[in-house]
C-alpha positions in Angstrom: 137.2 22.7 110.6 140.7 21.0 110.8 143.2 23.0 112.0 145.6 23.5 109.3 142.6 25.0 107.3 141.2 27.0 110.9 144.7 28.6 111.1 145.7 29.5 107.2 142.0 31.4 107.1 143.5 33.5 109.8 146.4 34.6 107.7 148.9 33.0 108.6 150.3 31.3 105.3 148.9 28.5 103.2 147.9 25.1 103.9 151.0 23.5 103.2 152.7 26.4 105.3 150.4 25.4 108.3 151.4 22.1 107.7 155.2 22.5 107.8 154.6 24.5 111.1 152.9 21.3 112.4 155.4 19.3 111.4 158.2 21.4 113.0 156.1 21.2 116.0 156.0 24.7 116.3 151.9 24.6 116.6 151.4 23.8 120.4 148.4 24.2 122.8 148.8 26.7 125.8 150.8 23.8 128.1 153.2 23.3 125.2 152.2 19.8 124.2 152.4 19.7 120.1 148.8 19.5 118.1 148.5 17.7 114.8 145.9 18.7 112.4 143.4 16.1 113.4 143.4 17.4 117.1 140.1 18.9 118.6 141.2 22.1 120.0 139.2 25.5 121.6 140.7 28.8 119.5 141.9 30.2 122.6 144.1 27.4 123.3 146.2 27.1 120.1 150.1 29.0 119.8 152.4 29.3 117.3 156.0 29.4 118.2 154.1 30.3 121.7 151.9 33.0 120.7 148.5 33.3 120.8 146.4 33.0 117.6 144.6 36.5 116.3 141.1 36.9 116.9 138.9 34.0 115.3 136.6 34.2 112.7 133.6 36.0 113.0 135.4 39.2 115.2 134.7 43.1 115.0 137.1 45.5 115.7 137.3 48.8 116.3 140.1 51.4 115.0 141.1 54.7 115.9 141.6 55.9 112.2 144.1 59.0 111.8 143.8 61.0 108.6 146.0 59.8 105.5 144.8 56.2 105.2 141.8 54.9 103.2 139.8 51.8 103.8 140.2 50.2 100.6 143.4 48.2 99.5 142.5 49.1 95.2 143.2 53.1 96.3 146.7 54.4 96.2 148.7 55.5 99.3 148.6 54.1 102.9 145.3 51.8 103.5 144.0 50.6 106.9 145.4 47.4 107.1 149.3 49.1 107.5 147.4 49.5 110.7 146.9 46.2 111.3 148.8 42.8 112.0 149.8 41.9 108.2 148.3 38.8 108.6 144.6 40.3 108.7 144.8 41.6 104.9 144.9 37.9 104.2 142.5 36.5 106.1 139.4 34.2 104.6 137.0 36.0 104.6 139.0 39.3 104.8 138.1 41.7 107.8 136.6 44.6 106.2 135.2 47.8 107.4 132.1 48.5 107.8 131.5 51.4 105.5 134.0 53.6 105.3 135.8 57.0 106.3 137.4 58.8 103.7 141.7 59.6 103.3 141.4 62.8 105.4 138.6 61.5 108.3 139.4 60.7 111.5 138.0 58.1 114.6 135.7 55.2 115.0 136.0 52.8 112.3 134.7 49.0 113.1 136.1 46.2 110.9 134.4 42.5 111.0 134.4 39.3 108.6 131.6 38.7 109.9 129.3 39.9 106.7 125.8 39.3 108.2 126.7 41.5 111.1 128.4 44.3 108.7 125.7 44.6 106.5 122.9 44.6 110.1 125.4 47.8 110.9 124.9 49.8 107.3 121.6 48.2 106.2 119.2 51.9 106.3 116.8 49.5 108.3 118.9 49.3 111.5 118.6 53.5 111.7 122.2 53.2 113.4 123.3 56.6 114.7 126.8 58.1 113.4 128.4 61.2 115.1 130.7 63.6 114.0 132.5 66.8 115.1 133.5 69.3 111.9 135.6 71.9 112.2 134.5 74.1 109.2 136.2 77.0 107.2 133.8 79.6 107.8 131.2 80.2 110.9 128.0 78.5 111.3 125.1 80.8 110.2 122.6 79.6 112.6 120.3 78.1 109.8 122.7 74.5 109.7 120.3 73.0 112.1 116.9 73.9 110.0 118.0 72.6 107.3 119.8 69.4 107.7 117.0 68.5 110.1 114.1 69.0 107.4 114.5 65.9 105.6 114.0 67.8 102.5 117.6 68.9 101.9 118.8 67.6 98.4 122.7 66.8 97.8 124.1 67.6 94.3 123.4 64.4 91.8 120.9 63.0 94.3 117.9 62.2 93.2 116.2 61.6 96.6 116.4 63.6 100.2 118.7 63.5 103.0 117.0 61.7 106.5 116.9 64.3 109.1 120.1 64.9 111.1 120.4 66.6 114.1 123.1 69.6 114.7 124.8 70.9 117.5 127.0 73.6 117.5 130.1 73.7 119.4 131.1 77.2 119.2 131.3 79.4 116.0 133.5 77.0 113.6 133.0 73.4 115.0 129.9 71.4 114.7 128.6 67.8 116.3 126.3 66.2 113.6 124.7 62.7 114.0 123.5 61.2 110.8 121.8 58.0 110.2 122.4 56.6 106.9 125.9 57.0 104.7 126.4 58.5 101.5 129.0 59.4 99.8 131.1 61.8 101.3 127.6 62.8 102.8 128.6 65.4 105.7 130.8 67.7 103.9 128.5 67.7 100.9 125.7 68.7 103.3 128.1 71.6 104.6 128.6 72.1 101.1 125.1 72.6 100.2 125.1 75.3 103.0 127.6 77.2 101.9 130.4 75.8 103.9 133.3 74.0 103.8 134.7 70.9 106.0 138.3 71.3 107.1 138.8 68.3 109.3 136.2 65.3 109.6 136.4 62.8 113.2 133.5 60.0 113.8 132.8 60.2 117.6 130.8 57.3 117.6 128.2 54.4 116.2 125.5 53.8 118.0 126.2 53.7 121.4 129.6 52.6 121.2 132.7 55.6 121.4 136.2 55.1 121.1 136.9 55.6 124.5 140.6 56.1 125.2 141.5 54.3 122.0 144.6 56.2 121.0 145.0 57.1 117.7 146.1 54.5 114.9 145.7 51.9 117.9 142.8 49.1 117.7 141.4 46.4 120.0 138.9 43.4 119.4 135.4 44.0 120.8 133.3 42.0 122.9 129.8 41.1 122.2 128.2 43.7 124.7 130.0 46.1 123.0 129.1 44.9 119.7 125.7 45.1 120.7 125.7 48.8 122.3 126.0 49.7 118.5 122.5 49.1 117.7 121.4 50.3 121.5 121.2 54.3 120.5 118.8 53.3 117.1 
């Protein structure tokens, strides 16, 4: 791919932006001398105006959602991508998430252009695991467990049962749930169905990968053994 295309995919402004940067020289390698678009050059080696590039095609990363945003750009309000570098709305192919969290959830949200890998992450097949802590409105009965670990539990509109999901109780009001497929708005419908209600909503983890000390609203790129601890706890 020549370069001027390579580096407007990443966001940075159209073709014939890239190639006005080129021109002003401001497109260098990492010793300073000045690239043309024909020149062969490693990712990891290009700067603009002395910076490195953002993370090339094919990347995952993961964010430490905070409540208030959504992971679509058509919703109103604050989306994702405010959390972002602004280049990365524009990137082609955009970095999406992968599945989402809704307005008022909280933690471990991966985002990829990289749509083979997205869809291994979601697809039913890959039986990737999906934790969350609840902290509900009203105590936990002690029948939670049975029932969302039946496999027979039936959501409202749904015309076919919820996969078994395990519970763990925390103390009287907070829960840790792990879930392996996602519906809509799945685990406070399940609390729902039980008589319950869901007052705040954080994803712990995916597979085997956690946030870690990820600070809120903060991301960082992952690397590919971290990319494949995701499908390590299926």
């Amino acid at each position: 791919m020549r370069l001027v295309r390579l580096i407007a995919n990443l966001g940075y402004g159209s073709q014939k932006d890239l190639k006005m940067l080129l021109k002003a020289g401001r497109v260098t390698r990492a010793d300073g001398s000045v690239l043309s678009d024909g020149d062969k050059v490693d990712h990891a080696d290009i700067r603009i105006d002395g910076q490195e590039l953002d993370p090339p095609q094919g990347s995952v990363l993961m964010l430490h959602k905070p409540a208030g945003y959504t992971c679509s750009t058509s919703d109103p309000g604050r989306v994702v991508y405010e959390l972002l570098p602004e280049r990365f709305e524009y990137r082609n192919p955009i970095i999406a998430p992968v599945g989402r969290l809704d307005r008022d959830t909280t933690g471990l949200l991966l985002l990829t252009d990289d749509g083979q890998l997205l869809h291994r992450i979601i697809s039913p097949k890959a039986d990737v695991p999906k934790v969350y802590e609840a902290e509900l409105a009203r105590p936990l009965t002690g029948e939670e467990e049975a029932v969302f670990a039946s496999g027979t539990l039936m959501l409202k509109s749904e015309k076919t049962p919820l996969l078994p999901a395990t519970l763990e109780a925390l103390d009287e009001t907070r829960a840790r749930l792990t879930i392996r497929e996602g519906r809509y708005h799945q685990i406070r419908r399940m609390f729902a169905a039980v008589g319950n209600h869901v007052e705040t909503l954080h994803r712990v983890s995916i597979g085997g990968l956690g946030l870690g000390d990820l600070a809120e609203g903060e991301w960082r790129l992952l690397d590919t053994t971290e990319i494949a601890s995701v499908f390590a706890a299926g």
